[in-house]
Every structure is written in structure tokens, then in C-alpha cells.
C-alpha positions as CSV (number, residue, x, y, z in Angstrom):
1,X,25.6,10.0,-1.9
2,X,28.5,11.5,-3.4
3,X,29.4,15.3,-2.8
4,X,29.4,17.6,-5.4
5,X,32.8,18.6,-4.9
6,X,33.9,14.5,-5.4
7,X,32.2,14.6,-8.2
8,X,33.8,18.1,-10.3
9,X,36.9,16.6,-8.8
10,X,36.3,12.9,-10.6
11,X,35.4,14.7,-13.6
12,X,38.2,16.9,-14.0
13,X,40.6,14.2,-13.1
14,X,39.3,12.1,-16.0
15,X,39.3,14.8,-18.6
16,X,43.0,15.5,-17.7
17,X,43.9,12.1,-17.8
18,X,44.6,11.1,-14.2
19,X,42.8,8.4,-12.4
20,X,40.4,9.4,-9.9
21,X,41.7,10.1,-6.3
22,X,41.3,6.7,-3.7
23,X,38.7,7.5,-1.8
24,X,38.1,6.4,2.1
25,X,34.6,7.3,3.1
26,X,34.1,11.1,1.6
27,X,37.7,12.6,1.4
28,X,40.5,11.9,-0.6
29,X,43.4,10.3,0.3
30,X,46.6,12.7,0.2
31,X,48.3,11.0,-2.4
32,X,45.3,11.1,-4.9
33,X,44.6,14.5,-4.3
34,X,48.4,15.5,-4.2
35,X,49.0,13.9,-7.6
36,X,45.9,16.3,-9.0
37,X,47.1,19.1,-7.9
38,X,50.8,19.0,-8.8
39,X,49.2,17.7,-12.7
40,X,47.0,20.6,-12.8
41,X,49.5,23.3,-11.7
42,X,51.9,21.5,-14.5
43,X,49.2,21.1,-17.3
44,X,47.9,25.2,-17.0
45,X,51.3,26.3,-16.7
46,X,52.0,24.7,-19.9
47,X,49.1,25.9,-22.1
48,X,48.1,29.3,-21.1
49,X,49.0,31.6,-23.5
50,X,51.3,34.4,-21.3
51,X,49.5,37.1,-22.3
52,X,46.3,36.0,-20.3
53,X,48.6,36.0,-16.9
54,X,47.8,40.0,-17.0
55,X,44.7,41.2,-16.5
56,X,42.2,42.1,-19.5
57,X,40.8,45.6,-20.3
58,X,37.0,45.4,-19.6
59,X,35.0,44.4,-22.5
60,X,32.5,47.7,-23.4
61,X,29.4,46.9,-23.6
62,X,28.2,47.1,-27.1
63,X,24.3,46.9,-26.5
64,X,24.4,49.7,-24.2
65,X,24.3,52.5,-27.0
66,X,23.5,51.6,-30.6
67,X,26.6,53.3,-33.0
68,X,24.1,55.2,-34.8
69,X,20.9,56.6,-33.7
70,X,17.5,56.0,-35.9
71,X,15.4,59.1,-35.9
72,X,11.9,58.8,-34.6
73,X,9.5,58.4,-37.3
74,X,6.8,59.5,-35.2
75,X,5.9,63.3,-34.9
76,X,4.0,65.0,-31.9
77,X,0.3,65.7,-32.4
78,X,1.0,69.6,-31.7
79,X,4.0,69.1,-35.1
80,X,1.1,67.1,-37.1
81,X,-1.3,69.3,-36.2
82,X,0.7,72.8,-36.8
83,X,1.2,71.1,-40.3
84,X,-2.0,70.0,-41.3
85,X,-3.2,73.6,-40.2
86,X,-0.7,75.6,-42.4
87,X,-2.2,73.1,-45.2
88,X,-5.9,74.3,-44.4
89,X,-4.9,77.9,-43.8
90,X,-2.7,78.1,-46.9
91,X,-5.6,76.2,-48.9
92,X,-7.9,78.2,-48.2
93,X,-6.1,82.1,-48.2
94,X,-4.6,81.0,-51.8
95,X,-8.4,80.5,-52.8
96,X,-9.4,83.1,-51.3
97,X,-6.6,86.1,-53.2
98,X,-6.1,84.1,-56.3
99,X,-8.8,85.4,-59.0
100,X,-11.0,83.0,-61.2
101,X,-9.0,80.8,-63.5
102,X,-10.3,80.9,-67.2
103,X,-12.0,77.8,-67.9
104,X,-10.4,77.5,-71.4
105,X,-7.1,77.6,-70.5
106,X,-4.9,74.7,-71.4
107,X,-2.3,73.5,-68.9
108,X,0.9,73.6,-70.1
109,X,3.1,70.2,-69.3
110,X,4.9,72.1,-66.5
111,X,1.4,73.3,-64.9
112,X,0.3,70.0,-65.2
113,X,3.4,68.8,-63.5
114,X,3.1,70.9,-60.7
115,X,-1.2,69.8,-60.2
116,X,0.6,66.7,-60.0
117,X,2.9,67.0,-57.7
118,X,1.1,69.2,-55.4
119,X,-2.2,66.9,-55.5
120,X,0.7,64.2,-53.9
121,X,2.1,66.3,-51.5
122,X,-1.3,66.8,-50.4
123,X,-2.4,63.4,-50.2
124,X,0.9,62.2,-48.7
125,X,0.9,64.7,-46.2
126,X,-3.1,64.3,-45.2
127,X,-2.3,60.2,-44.4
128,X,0.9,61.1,-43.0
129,X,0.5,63.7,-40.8
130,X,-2.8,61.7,-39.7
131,X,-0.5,58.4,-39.1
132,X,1.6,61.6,-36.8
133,X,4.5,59.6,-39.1
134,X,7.7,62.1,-40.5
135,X,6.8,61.4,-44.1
136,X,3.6,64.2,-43.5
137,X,6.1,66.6,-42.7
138,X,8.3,66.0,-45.5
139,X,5.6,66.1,-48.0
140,X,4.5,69.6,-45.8
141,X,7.8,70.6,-47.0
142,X,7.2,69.7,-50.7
143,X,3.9,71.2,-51.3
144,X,5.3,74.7,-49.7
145,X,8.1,74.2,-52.5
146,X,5.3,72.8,-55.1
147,X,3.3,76.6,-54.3
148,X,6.7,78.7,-54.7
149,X,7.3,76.9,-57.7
150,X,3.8,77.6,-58.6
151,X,4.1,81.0,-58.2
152,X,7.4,81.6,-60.2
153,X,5.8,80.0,-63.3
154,X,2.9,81.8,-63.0
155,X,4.7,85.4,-62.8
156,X,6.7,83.9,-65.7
157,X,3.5,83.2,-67.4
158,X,2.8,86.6,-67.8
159,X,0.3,86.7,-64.7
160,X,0.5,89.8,-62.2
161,X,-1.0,90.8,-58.9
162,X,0.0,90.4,-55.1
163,X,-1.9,87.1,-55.1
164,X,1.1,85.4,-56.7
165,X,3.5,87.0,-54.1
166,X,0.7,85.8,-51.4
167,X,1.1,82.1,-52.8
168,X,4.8,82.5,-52.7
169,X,5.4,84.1,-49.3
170,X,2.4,81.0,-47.7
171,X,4.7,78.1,-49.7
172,X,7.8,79.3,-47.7
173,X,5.4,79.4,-44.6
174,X,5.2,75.9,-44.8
175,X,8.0,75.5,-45.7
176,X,9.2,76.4,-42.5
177,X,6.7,75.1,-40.4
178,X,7.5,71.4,-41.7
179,X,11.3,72.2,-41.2
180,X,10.2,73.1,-37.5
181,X,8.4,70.3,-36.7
182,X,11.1,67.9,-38.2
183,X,13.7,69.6,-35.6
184,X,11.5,69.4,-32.8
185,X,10.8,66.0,-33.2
């Protein structure tokens, strides 16, 4: 059985082009492996570039630290649920101040608009915030906008009374709390 020394040493010596060293019994004889060596020191000599003779800088590790960070999209159940409850609370004190509508009113396109785009936030918010994904808070953030808005066209509209200034002041509220969950999480 050959050792595995004799055989890196037969394969080297064949990829360089020298003829394998004579062997008697399990070492080489000293002309064989003389002849090696003096080719190898000749041959790496010859094709090493020089500037691998100096030692390298060390290679950073690139998987260590992604370049850019990707937010969590998940929230904390006390962010969802601090947003879903200034939904409920803000729901239910804006129905609570705000007097009767008149049932034969006619929306105008920017009131229907707004239905719109508060009905959204609310669905958006109600599966997001239940998913605990960022998206709830966001659209936490658009229906407090969506109210303020709300409330500017309706003191624009020629409506009066501290419930409009309620509506406003809860909008900003959660407004607020949507921007504090997003920085927390």
C-alpha cells in the first residue's frame, strides 16, 4: 500500500512535468526527490506574481452584517393593540359628540372621498394590526389624517361646534400613537 504522501508527491510530479521519483521500498531515492524539489522551487519562483510574496490584508467578512438593515415588519402586540384601541376609542367618542347627520344630505365628491378613504384605513388597519404587521400602523396614521381632514372640511362647510375640534384633536391622537408604535418597533 502506498502512503499518502507517495502518492500527493506522484501527482504533483506529473502535473509539473517531471517523472515520478525511483522508489526503493517506501522512500524516495535522493536523486528523484532532489530533482522535485529544485523544479518546484524554480517553477513557483517563476510564476508567482510578486505582489503575493507580502502578506494580504484580511478579507472582511461580508455576511457578518448586511449593508443595509430591513426594518421589522412585525409590530409588538402592546403597539397593535395601543392602535387598535385609539381606533375603538376614537370611533366611538367621535359618535358619541358628533350630532345627527341629516339624512338628506348629499355627499359632496370630496366627502365621499374621505368615506372612502377612511373606510380603507379602517379596514387596512383592522387586518393589519391583527396580522401585528407595520402596514396597520401606517393605515393608524392615515385614518388620524383622514379625521383631521374630515374636520377641516366640515368647519369649511359651514358646520360649527366643539365636536369638530374633538374629531380634529382625536385624528392627531392617532396620529401620534401610530408614529409611536412605528418608532418603538
Amino acid at each position: 500500500m502506498r502512503s499518502p504522501r507517495y502518492v500527493f508527491d506522484s501527482a504533483a510530479r506529473s502535473v509539473v512535468g517531471l517523472p515520478p521519483a525511483v522508489r526503493v521500498g517506501s522512500v524516495d531515492t535522493v536523486l528523484g526527490q532532489a530533482a522535485y524539489d529544485a523544479h518546484m522551487n524554480e517553477t513557483m519562483t517563476q510564476q508567482r506574481p510578486a505582489g503575493l510574496d507580502t502578506p494580504s490584508a484580511p478579507v472582511p467578512d461580508s455576511f457578518a452584517q448586511p449593508a443595509a438593515t430591513v426594518p421589522e415588519l412585525r409590530i409588538s402586540w402592546a403597539g397593535a393593540a395601543a392602535a387598535a384601541v385609539s381606533w375603538v376609542a376614537t370611533i366611538a367618542i367621535v359618535e358619541a359628540v358628533a350630532p345627527p347627520a341629516d339624512p338628506n344630505a348629499v355627499l359632496s365628491a370630496f366627502e365621499a372621498l374621505l368615506t372612502l378613504a377612511f373606510t380603507t384605513a379602517i379596514l387596512v388597519a383592522a387586518v393589519g394590526l391583527a396580522m401585528r404587521q407595520r402596514l396597520g400602523v401606517m393605515a393608524t396614521i392615515v385614518g388620524g389624517g383622514v379625521f383631521v381632514a374630515g374636520s377641516v372640511s366640515c368647519w369649511m362647510g359651514g358646520h360649527v361646534g366643539s365636536w369638530i375640534t374633538v374629531q380634529a384633536v382625536l385624528g392627531v391622537t392617532m396620529m401620534l400613537v401610530g408614529g409611536g408604535v412605528l418608532r418603538r418597533s
